[in-house]
ROKOLTI-92343 format. One record per atom (N, C-alpha, C, O): residue in one letter; x, y negated, z. Coordinates in steps of 0.02 Angstrom, whole numbers, padded with zeros to 5 digits, always signed. Each point is the difference from the previous one (the first is absolute). Example, Ala and Ser with C-alpha at 12.3 -4.5 7.8 and 13.67 -1.06 7.14 Angstrom:
# ROKOLTI-92343
A+00660+00284+00390
A-00045-00059+00000
A+00045-00060+00000
A+00052+00001+00033
S-00070-00054-00069
S+00042-00059+00003
S-00039-00055+00037
S+00025-00055+00008
# end
This chain:
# ROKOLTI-92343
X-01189+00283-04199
X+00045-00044+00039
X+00071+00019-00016
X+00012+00054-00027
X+00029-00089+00039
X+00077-00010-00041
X+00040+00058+00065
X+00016-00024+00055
X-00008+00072-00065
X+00041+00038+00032
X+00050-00006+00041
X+00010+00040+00045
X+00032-00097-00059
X+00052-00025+00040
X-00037-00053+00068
X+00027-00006+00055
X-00088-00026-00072
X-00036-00019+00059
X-00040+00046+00020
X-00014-00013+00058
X-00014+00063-00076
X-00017+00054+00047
X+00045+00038+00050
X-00018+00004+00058
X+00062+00018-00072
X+00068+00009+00035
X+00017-00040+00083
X+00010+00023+00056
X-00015-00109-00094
X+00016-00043+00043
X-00047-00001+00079
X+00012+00005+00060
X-00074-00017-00109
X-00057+00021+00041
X+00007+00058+00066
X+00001-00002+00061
X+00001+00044-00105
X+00010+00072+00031
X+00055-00021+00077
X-00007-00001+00061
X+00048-00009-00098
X+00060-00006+00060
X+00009-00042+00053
X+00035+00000+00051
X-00086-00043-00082
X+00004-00071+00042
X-00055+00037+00077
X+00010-00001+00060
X-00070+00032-00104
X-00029+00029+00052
X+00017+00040+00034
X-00033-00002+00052
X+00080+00053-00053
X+00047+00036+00043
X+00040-00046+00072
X+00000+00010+00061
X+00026-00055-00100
X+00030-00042+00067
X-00041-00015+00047
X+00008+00016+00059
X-00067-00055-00085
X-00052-00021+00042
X-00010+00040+00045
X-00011-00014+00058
X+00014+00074-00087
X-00067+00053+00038
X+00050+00048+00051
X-00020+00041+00042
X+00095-00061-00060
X+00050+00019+00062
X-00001-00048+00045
X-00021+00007+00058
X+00047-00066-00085
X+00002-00070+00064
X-00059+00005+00046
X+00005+00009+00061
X-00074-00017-00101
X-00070+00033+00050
X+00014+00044+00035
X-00033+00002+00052
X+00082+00049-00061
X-00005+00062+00049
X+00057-00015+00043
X+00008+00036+00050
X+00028-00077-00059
X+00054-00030+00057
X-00014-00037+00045
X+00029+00000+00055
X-00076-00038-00071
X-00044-00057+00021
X-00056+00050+00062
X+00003-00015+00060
X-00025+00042-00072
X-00056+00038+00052
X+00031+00039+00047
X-00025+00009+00055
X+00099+00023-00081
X+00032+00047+00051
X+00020-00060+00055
X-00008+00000+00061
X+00036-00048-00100
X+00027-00035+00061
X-00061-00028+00042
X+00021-00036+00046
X-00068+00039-00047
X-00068-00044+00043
X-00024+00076+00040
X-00048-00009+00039
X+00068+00068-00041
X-00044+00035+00026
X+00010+00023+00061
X+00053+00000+00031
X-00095+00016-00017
X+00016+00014+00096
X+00037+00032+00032
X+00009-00002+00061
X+00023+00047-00113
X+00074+00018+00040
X+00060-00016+00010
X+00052+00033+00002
X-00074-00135+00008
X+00065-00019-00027
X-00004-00049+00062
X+00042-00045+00006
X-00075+00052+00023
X-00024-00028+00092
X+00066-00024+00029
X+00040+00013-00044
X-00020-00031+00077
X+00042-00038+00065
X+00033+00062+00036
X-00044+00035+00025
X+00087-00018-00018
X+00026+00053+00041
X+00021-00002+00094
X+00010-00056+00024
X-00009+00079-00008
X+00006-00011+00082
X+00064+00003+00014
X+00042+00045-00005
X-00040-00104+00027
X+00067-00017+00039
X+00012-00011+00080
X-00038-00033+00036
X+00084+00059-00017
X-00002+00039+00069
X+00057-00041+00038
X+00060+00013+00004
X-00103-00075+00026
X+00048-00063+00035
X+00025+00024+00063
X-00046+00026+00031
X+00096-00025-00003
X+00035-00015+00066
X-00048-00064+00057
X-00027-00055-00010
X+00035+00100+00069
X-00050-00048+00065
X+00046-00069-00015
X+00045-00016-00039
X-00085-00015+00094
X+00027-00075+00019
X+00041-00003+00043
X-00003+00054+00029
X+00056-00098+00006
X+00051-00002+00049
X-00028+00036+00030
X-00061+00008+00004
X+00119+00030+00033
X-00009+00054+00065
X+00027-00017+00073
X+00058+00014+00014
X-00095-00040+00025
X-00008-00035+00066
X-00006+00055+00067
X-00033+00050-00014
X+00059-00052+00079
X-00012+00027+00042
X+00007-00026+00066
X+00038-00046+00014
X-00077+00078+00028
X+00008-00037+00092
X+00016+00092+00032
X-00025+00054-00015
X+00077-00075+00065
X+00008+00031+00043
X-00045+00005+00060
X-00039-00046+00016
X+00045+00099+00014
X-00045+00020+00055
X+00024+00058+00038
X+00045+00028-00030
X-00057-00006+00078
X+00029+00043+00045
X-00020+00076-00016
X-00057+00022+00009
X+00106+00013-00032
X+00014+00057-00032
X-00045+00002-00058
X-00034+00048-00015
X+00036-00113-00023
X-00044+00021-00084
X+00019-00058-00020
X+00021-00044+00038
X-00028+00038-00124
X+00002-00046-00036
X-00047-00022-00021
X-00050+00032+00016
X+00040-00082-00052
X-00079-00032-00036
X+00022-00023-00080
X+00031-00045-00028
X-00054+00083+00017
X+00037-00030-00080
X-00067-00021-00019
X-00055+00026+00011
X+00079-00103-00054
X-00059-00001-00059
X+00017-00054-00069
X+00036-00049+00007
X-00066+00064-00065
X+00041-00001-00031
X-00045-00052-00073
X-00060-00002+00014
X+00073-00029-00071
X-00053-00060-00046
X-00025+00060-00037
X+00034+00049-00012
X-00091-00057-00004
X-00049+00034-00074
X+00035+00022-00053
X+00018-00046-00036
X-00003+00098+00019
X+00006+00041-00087
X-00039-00040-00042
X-00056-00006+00025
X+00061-00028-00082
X-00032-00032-00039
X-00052+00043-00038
X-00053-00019-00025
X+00082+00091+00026
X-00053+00043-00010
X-00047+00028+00040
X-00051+00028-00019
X+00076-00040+00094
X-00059+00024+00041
X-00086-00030-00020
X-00016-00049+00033
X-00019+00066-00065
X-00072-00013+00002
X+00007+00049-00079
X-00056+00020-00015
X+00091-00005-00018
X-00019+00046-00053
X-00026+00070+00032
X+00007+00020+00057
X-00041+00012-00115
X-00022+00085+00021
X+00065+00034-00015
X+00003+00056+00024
X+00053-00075-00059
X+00039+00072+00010
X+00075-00021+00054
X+00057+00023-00003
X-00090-00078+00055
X+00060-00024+00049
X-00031+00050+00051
X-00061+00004+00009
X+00110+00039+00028
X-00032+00030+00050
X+00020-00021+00063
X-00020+00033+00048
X+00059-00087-00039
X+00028-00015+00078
X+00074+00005-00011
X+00026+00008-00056
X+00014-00016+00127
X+00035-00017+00014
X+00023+00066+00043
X-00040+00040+00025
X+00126-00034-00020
X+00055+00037+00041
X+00037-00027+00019
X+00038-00040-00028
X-00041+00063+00093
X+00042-00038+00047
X+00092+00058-00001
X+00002+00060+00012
X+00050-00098-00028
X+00070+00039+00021
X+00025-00012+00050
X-00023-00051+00026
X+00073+00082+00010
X+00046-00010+00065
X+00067+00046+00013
X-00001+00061-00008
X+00047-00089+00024
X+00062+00024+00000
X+00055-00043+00035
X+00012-00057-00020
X+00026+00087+00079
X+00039-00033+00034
X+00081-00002-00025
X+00048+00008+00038
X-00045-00020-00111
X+00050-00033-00039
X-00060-00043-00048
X-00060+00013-00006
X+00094-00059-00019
X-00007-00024-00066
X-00047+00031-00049
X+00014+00060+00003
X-00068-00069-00052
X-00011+00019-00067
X+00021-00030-00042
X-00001+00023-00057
X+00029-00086+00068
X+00021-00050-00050
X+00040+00032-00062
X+00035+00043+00028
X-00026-00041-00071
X+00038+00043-00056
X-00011+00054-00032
X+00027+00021-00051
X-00082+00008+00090
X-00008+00071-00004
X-00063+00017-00049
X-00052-00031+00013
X+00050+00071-00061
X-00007+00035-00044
X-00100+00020+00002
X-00023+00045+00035
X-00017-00085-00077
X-00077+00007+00013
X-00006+00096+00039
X-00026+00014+00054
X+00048+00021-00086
X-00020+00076+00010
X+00027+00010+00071
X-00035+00028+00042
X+00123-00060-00023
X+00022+00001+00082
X-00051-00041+00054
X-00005+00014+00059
X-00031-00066-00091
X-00057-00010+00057
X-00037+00038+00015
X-00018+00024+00054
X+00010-00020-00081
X-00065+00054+00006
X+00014+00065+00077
X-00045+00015+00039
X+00094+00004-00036
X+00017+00019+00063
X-00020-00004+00055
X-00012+00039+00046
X+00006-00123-00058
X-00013-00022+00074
X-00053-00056+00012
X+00001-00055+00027
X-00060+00103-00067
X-00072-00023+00009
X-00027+00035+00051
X+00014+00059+00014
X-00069-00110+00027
X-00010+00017+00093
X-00075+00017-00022
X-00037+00043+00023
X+00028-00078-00061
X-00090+00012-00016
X-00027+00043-00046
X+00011-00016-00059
X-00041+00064+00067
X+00005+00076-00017
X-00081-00025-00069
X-00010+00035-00050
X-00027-00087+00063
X-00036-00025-00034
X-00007-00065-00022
X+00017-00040+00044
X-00030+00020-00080
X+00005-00091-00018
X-00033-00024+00052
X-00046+00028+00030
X+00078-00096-00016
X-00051-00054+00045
X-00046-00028-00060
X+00004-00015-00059
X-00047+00019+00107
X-00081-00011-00053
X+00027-00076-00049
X+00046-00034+00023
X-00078+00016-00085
X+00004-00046-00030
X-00033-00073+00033
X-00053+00010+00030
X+00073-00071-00032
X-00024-00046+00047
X-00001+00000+00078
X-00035-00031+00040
X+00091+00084-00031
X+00031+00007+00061
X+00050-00005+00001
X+00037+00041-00028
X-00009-00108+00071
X+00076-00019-00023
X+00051+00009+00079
X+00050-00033+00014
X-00085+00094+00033
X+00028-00013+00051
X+00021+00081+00035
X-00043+00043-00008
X+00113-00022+00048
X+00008+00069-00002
X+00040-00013+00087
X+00042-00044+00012
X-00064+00087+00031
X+00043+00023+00049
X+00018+00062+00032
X-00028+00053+00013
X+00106-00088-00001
X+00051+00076+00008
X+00022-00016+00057
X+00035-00045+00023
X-00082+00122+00012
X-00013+00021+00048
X+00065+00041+00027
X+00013+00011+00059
X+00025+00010-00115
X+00071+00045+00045
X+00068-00044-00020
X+00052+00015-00029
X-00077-00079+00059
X+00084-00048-00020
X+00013+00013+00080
X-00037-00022+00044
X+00089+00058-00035
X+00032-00007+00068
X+00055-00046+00021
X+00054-00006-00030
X-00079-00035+00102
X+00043-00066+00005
X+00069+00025-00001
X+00009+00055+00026
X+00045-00086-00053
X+00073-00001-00007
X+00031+00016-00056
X+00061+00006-00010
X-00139+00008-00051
X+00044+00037-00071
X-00033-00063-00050
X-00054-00027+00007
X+00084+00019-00037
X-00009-00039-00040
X-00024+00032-00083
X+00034+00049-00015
X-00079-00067-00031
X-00061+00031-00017
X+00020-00055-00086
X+00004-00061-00004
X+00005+00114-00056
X-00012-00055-00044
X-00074+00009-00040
X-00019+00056-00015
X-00030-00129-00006
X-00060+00037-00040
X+00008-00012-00051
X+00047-00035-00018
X-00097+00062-00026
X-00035-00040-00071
X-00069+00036-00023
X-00012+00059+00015
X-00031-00097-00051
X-00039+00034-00016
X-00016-00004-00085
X+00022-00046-00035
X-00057+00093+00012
X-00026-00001-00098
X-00036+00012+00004
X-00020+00027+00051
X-00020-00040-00106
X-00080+00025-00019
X+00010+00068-00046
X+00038+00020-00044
X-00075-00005+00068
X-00028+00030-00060
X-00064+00044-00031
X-00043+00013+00042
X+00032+00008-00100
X-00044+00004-00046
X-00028+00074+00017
X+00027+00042+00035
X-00099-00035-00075
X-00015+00058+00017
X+00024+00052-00033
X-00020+00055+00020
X+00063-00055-00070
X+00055+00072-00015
X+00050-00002+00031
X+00048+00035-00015
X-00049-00073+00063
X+00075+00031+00061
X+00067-00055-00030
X+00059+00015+00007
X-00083-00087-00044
X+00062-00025-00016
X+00000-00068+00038
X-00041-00047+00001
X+00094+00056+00025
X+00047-00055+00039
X+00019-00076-00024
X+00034+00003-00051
X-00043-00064+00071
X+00028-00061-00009
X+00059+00011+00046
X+00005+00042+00044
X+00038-00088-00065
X+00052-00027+00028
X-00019-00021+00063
X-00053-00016+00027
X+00114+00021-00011
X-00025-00019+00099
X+00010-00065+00008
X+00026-00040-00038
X-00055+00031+00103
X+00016-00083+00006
X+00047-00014+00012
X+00046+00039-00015
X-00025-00121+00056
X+00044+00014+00035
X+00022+00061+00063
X-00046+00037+00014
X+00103-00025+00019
X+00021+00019+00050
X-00009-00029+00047
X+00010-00061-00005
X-00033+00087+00071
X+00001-00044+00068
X+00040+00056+00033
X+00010+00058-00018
X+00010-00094+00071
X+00043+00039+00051
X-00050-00011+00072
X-00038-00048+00003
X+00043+00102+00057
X-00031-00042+00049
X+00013+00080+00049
X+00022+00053-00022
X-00048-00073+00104
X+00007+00065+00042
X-00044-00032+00031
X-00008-00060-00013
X-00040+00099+00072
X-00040-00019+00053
X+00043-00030+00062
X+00059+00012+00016
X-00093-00041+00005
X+00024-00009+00091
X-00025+00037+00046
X-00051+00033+00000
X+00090-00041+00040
X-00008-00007+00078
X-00044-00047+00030
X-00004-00059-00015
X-00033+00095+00065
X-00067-00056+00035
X-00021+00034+00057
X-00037+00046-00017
X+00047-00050+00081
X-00029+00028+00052
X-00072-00024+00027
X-00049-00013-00035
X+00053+00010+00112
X-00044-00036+00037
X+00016-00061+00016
X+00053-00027-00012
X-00109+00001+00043
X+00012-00085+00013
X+00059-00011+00058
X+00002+00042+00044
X+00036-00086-00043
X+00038-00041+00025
X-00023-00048+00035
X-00036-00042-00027
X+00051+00039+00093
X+00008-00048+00029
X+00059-00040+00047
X+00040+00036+00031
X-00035-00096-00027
X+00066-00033+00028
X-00002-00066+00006
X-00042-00030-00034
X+00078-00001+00070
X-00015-00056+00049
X+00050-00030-00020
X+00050+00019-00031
X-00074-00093+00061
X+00085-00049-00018
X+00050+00000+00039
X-00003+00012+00060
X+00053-00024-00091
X+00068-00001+00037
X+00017-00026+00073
X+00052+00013+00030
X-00113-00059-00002
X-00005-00048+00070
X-00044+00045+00045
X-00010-00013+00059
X-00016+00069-00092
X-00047+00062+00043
X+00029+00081+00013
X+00034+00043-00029
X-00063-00052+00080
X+00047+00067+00012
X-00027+00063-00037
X+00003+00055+00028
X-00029-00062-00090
X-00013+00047-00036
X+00036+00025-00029
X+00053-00026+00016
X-00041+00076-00063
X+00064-00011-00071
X-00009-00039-00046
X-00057-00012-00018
X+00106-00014-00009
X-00011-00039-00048
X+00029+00022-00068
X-00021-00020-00054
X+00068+00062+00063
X-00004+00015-00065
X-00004+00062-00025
X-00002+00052+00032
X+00001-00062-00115
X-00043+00063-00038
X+00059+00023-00046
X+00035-00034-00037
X-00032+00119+00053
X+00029+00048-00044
X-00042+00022-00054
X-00035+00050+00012
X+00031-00075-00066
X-00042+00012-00059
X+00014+00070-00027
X-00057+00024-00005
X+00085+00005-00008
X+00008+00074-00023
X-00016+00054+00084
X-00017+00059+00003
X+00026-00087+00028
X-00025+00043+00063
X-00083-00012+00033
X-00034+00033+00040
X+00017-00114-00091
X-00094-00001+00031
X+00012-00002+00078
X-00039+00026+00039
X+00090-00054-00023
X+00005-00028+00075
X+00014-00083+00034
X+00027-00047-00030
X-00055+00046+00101
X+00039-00069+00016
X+00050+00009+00037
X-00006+00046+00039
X+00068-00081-00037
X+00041+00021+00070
X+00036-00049+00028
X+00014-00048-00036
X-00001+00048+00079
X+00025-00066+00046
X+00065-00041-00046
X+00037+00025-00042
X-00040-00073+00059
X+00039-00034-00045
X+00072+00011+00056
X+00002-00050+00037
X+00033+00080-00026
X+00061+00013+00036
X+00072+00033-00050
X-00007+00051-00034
X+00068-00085+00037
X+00059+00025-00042
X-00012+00076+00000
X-00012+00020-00057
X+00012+00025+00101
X-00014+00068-00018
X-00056+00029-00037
X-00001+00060-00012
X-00056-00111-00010
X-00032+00027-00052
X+00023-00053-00077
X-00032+00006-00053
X+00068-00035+00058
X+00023-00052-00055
X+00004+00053-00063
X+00017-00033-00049
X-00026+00096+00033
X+00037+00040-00048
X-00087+00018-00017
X-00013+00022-00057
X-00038-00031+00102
X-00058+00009-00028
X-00044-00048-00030
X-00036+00013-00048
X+00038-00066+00075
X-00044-00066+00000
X+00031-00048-00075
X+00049-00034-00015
X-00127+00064-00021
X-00002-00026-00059
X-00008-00079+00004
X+00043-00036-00026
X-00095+00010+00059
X-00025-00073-00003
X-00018-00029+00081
X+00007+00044+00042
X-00018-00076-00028
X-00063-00014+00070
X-00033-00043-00009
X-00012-00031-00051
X-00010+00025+00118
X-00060-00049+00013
X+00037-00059+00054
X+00032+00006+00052
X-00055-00066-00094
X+00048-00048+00056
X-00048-00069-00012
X-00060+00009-00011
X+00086-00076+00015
X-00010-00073-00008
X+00059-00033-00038
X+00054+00030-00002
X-00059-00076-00020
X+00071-00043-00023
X+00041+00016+00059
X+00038+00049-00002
X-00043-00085+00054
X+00043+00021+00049
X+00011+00045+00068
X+00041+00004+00046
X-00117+00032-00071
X+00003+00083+00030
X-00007-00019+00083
X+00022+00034+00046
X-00064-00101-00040
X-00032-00017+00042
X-00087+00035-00002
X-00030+00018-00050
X+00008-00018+00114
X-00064+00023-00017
X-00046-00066-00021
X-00059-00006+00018
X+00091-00039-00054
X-00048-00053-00030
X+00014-00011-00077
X+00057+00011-00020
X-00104-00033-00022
X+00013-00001-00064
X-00050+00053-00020
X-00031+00041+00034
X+00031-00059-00117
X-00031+00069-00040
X+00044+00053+00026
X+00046-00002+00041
X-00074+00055-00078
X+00036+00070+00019
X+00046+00014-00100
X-00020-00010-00057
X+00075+00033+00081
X+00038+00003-00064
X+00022+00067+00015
X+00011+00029+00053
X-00006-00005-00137
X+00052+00083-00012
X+00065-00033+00009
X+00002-00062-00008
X+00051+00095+00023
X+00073-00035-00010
X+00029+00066-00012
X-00031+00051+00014
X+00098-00051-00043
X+00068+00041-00013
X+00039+00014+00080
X+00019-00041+00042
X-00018+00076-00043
X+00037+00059+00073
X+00055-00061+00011
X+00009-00022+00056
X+00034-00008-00124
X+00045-00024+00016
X-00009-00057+00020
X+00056-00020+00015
X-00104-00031-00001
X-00007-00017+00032
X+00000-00042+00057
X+00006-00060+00013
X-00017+00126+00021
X+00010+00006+00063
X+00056-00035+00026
X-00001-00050+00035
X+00072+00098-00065
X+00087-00031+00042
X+00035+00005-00097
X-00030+00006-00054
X+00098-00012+00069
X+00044+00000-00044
X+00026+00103-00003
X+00037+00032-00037
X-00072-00018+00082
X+00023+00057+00011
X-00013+00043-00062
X-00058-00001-00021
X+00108+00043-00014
X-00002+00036-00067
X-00053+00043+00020
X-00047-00004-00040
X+00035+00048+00090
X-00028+00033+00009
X-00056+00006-00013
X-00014+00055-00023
X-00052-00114+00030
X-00041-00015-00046
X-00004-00002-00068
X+00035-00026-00043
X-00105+00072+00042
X+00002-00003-00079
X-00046-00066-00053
X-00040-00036+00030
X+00048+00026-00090
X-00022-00062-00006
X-00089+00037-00058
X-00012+00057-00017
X-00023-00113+00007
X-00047+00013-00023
X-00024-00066-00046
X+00019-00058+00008
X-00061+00081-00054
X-00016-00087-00040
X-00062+00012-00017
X-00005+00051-00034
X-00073-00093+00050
X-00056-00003-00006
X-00025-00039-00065
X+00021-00053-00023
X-00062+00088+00003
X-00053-00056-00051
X-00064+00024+00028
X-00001+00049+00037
X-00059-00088-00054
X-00062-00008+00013
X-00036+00023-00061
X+00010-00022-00057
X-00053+00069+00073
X-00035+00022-00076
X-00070-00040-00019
X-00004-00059+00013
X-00045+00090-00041
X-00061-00043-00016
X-00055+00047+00044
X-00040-00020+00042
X+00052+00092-00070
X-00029+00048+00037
X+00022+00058+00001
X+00054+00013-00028
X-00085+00026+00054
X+00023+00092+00017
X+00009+00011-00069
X+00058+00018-00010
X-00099-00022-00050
X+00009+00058-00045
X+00056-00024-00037
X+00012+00022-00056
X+00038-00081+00092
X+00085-00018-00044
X+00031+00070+00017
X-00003+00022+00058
X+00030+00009-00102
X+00049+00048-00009
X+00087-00030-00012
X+00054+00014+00025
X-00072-00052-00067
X+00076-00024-00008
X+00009-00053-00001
X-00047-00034-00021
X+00117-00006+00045
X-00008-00056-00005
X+00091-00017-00005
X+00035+00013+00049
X-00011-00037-00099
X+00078+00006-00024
X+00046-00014+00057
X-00012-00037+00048
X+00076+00078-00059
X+00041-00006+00048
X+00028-00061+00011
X+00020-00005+00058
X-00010-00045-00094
X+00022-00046+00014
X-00052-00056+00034
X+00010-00054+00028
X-00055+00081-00040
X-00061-00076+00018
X+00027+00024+00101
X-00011-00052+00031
X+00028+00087+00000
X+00015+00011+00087
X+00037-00036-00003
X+00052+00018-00028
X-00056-00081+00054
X+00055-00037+00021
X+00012-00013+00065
X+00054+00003+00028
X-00122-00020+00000
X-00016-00024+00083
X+00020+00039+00066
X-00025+00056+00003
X+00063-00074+00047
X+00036+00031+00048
X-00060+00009+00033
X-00002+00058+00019
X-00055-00094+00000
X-00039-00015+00031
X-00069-00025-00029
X-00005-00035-00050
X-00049+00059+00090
X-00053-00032-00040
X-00049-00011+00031
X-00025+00049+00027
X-00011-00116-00017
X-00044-00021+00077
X-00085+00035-00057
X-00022+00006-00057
X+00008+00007+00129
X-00084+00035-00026
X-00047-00046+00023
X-00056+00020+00017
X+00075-00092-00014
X-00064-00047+00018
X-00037+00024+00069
X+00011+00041+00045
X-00061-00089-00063
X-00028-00022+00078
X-00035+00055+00006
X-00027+00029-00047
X+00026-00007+00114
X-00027+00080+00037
X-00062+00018-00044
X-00017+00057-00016
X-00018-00123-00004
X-00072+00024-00014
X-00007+00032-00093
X-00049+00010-00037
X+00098-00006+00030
X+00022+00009-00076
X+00051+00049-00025
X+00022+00005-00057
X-00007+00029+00109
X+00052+00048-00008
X-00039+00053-00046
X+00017+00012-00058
X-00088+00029+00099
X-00021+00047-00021
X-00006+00007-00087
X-00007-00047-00039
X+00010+00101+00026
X-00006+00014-00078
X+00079-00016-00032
X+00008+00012-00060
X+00035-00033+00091
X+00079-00018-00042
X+00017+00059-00021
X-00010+00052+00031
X+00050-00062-00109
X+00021+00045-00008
X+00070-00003-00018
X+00018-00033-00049
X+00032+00072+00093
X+00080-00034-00017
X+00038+00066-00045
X-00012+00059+00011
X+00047-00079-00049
X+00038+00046-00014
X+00065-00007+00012
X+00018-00058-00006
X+00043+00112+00029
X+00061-00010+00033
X+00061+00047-00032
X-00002+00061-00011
X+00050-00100+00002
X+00066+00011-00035
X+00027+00046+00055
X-00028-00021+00051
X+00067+00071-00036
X+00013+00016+00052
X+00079+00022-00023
X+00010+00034-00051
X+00051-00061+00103
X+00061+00021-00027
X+00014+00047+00060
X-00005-00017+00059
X+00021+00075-00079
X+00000+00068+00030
X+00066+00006+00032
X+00047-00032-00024
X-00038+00073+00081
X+00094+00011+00003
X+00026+00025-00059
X-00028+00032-00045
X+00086-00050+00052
X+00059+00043-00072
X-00011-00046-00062
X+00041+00003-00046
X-00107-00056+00042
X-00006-00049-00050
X-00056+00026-00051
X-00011-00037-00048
X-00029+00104+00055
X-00056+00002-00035
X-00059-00065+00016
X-00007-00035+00050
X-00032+00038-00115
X-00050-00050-00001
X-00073+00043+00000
X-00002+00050-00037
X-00043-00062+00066
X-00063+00049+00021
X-00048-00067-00007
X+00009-00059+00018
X-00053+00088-00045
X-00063-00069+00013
X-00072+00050+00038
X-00012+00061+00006
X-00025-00124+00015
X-00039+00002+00029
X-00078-00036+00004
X-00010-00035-00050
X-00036+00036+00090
X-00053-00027-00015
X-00046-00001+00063
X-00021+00055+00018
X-00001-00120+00025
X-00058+00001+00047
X-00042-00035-00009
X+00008-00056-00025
X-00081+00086+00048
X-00045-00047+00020
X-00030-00024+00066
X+00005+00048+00039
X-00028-00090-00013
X+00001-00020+00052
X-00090+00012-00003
X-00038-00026-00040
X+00024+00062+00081
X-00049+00040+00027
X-00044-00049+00059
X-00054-00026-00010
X+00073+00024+00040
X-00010-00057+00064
X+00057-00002+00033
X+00049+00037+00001
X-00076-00121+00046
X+00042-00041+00055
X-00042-00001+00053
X-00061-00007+00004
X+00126+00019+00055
X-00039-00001+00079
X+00042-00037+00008
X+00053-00007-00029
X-00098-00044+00106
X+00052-00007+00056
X-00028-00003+00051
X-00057-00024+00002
X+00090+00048+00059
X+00007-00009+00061
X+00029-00023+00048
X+00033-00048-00021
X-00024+00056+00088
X+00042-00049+00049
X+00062+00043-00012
X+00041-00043+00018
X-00008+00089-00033
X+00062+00014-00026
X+00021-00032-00073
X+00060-00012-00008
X-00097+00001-00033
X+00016-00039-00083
X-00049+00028-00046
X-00051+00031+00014
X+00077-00049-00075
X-00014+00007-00058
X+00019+00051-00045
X+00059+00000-00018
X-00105+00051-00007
X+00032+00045-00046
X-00052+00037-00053
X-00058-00014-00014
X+00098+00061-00008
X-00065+00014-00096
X+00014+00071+00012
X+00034+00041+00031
X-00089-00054-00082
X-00021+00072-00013
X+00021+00011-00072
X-00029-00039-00038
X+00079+00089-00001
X+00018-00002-00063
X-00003+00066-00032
X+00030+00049+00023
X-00070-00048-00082
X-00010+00084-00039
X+00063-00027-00048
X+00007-00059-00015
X+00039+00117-00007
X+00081+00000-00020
X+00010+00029-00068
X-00041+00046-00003
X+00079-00049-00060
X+00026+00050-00016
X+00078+00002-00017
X+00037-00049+00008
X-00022+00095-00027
X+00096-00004-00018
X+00003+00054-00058
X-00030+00051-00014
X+00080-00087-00011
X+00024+00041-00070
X+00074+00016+00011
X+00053-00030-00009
X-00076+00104+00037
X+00090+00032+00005
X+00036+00015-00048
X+00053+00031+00002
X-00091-00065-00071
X+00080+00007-00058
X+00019-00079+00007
X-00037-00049+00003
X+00106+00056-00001
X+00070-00031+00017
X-00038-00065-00068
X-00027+00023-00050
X+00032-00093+00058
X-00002-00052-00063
X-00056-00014-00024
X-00019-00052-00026
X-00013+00110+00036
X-00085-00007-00040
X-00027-00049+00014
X+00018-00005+00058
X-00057-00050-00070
X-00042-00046+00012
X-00079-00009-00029
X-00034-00041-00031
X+00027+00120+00068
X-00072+00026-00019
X-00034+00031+00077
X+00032+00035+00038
X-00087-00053-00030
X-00009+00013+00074
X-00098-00020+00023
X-00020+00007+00057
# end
């Protein structure tokens, strides 16, 4: 055979027999999909009386074997800005929340401090996703049941919401009386309505208040601007029970405090008409979380 095509030969089979070996490295099994380590889903929460409820959407990796769960953070400034290794500080959960568990409560939020969260996943060598969003939030205030009568009964009629009291609707308690209990015209006839202290007279001394109507108990928030109503009728006696109101409350000195009742039961007797109301209040100043 002619030497210069033996040669050719020769060489030609060399390439082959590299490209073949390029060709198999790339198909072989150590060339698998690598694990990627997603951030939870929006981070959501409800307030509750001295705790929070956080819960939060699925890690896209949660259902892999090397996702190990979820950490919950907390800190009463901001994390926003702050540095993956500076979170880490102010992780509350000493172990992951199990995987396909998208729900965490914090048991030492004390009412009046305000609480920032977030949460990340992460993997079973100890590595971290990005956090979610930030939520902000504090517990309330919630005593015992309330009770109070309408304004045409010689009961009290109105309610100090940060005190979980009723007290007579008289100018010397005007500095307490968040809302009351009255009628359009505070006759003992008509539905029974919440109204604003003010009311009552022109007198400054009253403080003013603004109602919305929720859907149910587990509303936590509901925007500051949607309170518009001075007043708000609770329908016919037989329909009161189960309401759930939430209340704008303008404080002396001009702080804004919100609030939250449900109407428990309605009595009446040959003195009037009055409820029974489980309460809560959010003593940070603006919040409209409750």
């Amino acid at each position: 055979m002619n030497s210069k095509l033996l040669r050719g030969l020769t060489k030609g089979a060399t390439v082959l027999a590299v490209a073949a070996t390029v060709f198999v490295a790339g198909c072989s099994d150590d060339d698998e999909d690598t694990f990627t380590l997603e951030k939870p889903g929006e981070l959501d929460f409800r307030n509750d009386v001295g705790e929070v409820e956080l819960r939060w959407g699925s890690s896209a990796s949660d259902g892999d074997t090397e996702f190990a769960g979820y950490y919950v953070y907390k800190s009463t400034e901001t994390m926003s800005g702050l540095e993956a290794d500076e979170i880490d500080a102010f992780r509350i959960t000493s172990s992951p929340v199990e995987p396909g568990d998208f729900n965490y409560t914090d048991s030492a939020a004390a009412a009046g401090t305000r609480y920032y969260y977030v949460v990340r996943g992460v993997d079973t060598n100890g590595n971290v996703s990005t956090p979610t969003n930030e939520v902000s939030s504090a517990s309330v205030l919630s005593g015992n049941v309330i009770e109070f009568g309408e304004f045409a009964s010689p009961d009290p009629s109105g309610i100090d919401l940060s005190a979980g009291m009723a007290v007579s609707m008289m100018v010397a308690n005007a500095a307490m009386v968040d809302f009351y209990l009255g009628t359009a015209d505070d006759t003992a006839t008509g539905n029974l309505v919440l109204k604003s202290p003010d009311l009552v007279s022109d007198d400054s001394a009253w403080k003013s208040a603004r109602f919305l109507e929720l859907e149910s108990d587990d509303v936590s928030f509901a925007a500051s601007t949607s309170f518009t109503a001075l007043s708000i009728d609770l329908g016919p006696d037989d329909e009161i029970d189960g309401k759930v109101i939430a209340v704008r409350l303008e404080e002396e000195g001009g702080g804004i405090h919100y609030g939250k009742l449900e109407v428990l039961a309605f009595d009446e007797d040959t003195q009037g008409r009055s409820l029974s109301i489980d309460w809560t209040y959010q003593p940070i100043a603006g919040f409209a979380r409750f």
